[in-house]
NULUM-119438 format. One record per atom (N, C-alpha, C): residue number from 0; atom name; y, x, z. Coordinates in Angstrom, 1 decimal. Layout:
BEGIN
[NUM,"CA",[Y,X,Z]]
...
END
This chain:
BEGIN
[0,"N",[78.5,109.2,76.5]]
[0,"CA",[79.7,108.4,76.5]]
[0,"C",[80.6,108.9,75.4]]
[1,"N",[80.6,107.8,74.7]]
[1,"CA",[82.0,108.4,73.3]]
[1,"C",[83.7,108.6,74.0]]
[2,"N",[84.4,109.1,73.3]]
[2,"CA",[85.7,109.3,73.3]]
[2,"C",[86.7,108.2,73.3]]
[3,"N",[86.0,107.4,72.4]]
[3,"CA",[86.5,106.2,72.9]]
[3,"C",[86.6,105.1,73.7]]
[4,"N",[85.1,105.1,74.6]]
[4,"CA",[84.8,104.7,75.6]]
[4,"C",[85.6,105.1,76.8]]
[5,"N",[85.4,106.3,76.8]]
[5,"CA",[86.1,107.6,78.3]]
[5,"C",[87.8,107.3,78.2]]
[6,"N",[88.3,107.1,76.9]]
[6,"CA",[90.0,106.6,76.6]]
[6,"C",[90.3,105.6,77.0]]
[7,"N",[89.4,104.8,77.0]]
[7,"CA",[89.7,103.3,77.4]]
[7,"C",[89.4,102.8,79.1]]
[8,"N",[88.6,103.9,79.7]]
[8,"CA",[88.1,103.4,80.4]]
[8,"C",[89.5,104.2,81.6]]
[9,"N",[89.7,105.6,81.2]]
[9,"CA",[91.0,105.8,81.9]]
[9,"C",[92.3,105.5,81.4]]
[10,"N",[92.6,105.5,80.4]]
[10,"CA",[94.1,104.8,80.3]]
[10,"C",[94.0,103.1,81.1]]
[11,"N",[92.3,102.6,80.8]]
[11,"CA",[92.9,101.5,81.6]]
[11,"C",[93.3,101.6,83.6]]
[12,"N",[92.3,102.4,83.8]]
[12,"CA",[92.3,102.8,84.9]]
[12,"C",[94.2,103.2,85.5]]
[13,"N",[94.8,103.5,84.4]]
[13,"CA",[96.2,104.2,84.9]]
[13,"C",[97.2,102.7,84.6]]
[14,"N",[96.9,101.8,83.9]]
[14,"CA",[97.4,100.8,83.7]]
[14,"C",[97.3,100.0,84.9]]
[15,"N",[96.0,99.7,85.4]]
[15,"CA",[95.5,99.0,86.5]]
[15,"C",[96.3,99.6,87.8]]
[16,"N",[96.4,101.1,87.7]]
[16,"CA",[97.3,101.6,88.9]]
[16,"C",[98.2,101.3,89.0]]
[17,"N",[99.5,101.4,87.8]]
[17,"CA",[100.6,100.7,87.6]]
[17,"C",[101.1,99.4,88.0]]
[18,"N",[100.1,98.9,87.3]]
[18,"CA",[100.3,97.0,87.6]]
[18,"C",[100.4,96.6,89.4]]
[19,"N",[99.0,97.6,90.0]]
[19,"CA",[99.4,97.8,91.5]]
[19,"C",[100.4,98.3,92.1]]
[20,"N",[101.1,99.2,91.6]]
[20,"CA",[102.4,99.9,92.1]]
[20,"C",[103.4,98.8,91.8]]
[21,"N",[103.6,98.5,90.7]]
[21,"CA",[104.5,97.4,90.7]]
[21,"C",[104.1,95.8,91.5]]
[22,"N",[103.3,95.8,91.7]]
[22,"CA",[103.3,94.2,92.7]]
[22,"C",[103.7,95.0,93.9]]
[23,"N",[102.8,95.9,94.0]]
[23,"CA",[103.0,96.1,95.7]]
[23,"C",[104.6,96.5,96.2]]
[24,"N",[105.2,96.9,95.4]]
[24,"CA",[106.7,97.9,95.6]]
[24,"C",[107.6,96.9,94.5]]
[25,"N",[107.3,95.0,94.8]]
[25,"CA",[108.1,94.6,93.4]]
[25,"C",[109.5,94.4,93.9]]
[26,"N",[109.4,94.6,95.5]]
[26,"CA",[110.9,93.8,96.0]]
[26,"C",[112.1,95.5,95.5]]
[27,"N",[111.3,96.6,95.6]]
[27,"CA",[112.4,97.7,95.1]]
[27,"C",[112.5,97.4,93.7]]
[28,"N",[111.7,97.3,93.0]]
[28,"CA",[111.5,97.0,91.3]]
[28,"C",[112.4,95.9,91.2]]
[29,"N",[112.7,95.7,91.6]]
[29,"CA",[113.6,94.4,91.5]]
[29,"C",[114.9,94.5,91.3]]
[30,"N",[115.3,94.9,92.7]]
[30,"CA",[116.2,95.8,93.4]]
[30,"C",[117.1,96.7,92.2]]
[31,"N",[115.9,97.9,92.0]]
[31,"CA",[116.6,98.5,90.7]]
[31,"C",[116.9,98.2,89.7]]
[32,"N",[115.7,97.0,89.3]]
[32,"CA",[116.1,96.2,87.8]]
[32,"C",[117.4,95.5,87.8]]
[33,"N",[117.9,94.8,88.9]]
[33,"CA",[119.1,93.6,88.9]]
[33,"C",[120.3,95.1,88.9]]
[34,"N",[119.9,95.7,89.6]]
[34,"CA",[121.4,97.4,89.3]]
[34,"C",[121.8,97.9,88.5]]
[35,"N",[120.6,98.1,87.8]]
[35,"CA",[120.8,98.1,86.1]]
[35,"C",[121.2,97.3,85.0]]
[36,"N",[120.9,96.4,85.1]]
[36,"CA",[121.5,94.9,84.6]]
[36,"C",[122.7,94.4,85.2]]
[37,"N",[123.1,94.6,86.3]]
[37,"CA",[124.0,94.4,86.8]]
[37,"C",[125.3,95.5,86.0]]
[38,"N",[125.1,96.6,86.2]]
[38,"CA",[125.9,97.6,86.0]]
[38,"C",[126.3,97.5,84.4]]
[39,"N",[125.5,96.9,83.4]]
[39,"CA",[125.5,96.5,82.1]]
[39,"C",[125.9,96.1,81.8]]
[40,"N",[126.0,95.0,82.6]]
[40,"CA",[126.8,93.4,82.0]]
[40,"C",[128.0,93.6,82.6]]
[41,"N",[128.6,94.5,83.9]]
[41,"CA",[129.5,94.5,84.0]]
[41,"C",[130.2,95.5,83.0]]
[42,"N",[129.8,96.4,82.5]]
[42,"CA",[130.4,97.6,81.2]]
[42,"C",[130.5,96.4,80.3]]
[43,"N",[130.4,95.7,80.0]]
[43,"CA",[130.1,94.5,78.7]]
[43,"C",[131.5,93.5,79.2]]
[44,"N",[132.1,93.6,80.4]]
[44,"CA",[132.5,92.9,81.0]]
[44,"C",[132.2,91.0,81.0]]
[45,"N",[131.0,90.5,81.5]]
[45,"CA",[130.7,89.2,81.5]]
[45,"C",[131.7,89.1,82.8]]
[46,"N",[131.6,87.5,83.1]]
[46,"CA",[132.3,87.3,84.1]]
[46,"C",[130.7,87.1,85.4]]
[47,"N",[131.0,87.0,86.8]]
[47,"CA",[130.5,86.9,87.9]]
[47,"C",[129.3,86.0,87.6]]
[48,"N",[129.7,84.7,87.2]]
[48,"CA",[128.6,83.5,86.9]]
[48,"C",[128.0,83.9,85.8]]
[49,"N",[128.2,84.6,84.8]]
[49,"CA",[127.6,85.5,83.6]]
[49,"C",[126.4,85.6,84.2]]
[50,"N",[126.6,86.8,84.7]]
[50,"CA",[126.2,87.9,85.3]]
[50,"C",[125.0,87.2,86.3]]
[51,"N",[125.4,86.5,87.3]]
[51,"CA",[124.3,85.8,88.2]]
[51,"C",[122.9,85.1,87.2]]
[52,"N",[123.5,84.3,86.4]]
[52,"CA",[122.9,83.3,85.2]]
[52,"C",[121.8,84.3,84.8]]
[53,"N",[121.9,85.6,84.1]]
[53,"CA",[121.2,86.9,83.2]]
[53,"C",[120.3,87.3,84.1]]
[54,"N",[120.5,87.8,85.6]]
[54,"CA",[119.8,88.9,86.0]]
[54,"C",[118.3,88.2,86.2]]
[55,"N",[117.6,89.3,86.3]]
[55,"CA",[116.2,89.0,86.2]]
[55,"C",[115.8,88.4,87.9]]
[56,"N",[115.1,87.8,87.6]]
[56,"CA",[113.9,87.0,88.7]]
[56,"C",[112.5,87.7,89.5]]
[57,"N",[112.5,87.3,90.7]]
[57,"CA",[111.2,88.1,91.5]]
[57,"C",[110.3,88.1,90.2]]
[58,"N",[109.9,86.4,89.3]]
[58,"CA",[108.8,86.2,89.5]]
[58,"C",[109.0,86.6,88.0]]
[59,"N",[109.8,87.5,87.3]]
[59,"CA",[109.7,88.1,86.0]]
[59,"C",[109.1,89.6,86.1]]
[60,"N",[109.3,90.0,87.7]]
[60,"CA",[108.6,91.1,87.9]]
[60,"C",[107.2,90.8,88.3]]
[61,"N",[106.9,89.9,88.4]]
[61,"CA",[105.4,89.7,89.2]]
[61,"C",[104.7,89.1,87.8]]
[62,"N",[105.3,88.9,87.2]]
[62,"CA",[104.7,88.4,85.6]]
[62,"C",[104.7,89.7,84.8]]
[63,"N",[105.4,90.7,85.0]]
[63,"CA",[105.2,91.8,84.0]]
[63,"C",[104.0,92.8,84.8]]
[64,"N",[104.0,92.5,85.7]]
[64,"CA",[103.1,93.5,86.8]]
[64,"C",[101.1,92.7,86.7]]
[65,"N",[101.0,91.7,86.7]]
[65,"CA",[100.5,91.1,86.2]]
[65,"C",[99.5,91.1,85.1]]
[66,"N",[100.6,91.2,84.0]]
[66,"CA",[100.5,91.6,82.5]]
[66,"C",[99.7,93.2,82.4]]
[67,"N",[100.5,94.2,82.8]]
[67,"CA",[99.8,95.4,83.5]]
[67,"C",[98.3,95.3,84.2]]
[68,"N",[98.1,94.3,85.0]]
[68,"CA",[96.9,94.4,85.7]]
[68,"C",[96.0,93.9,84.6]]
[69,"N",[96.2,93.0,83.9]]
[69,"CA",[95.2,92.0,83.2]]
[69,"C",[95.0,92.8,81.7]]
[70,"N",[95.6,93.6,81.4]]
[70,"CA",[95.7,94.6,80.4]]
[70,"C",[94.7,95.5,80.1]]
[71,"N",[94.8,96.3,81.5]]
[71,"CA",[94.1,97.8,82.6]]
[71,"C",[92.5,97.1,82.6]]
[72,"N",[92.2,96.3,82.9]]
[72,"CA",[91.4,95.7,83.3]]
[72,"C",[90.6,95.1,81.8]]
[73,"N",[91.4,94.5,80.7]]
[73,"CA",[90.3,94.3,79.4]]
[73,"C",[90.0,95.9,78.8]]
[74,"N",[91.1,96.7,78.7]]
[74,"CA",[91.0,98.1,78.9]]
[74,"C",[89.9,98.8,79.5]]
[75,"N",[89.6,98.4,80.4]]
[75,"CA",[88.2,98.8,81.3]]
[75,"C",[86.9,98.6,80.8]]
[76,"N",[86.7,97.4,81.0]]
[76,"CA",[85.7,96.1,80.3]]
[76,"C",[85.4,96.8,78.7]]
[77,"N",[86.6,96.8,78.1]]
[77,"CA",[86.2,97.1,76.9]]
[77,"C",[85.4,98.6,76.7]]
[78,"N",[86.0,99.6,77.6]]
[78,"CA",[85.5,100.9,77.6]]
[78,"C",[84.2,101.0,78.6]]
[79,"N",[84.0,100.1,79.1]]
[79,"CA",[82.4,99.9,79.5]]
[79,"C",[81.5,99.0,78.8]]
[80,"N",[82.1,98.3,78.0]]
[80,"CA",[81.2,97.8,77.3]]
[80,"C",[80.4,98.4,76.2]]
[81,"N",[81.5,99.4,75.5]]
[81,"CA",[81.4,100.3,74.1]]
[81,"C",[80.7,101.5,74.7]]
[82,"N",[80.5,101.5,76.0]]
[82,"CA",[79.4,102.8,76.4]]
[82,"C",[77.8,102.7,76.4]]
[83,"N",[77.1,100.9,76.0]]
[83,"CA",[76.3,100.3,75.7]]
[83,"C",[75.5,101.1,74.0]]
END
């Protein structure tokens, strides 16, 4: 097994874990993303409706989490395939 194979096959592996942590824990992920964004736009001072309008959506975390899984996984594929 090459070095390149064994890199790919666990960075994807750590990617695919991520993407799990984040679906499975998206309602805290969320939670902290809108506090942070929140806390930003109020330093920026937007007004209330600003502010609501900006903050991020469940389904922008379940799309980046997603993104992660489907990533991890050609990541994988590819470092088992190049062990051929």
């Amino acid at each position: 097994m090459s070095a390149f194979s064994l890199a790919n096959l666990a960075f994807g592996v750590a990617v695919v874990l991520i993407g799990a942590v984040l679906l499975v824990s998206r309602a805290r992920v969320l939670r902290f993303v809108r506090g942070r964004f929140d806390k930003v736009y109020r330093e920026h001072q937007f007004s209330e409706e600003e502010i609501a309008r900006r903050l991020p959506t469940m389904s922008v975390v379940v799309v980046v989490a997603c993104g992660f899984a489907v990533f991890g996984t050609a990541l994988i594929v590819i470092g088992a395939v190049s062990t051929r």
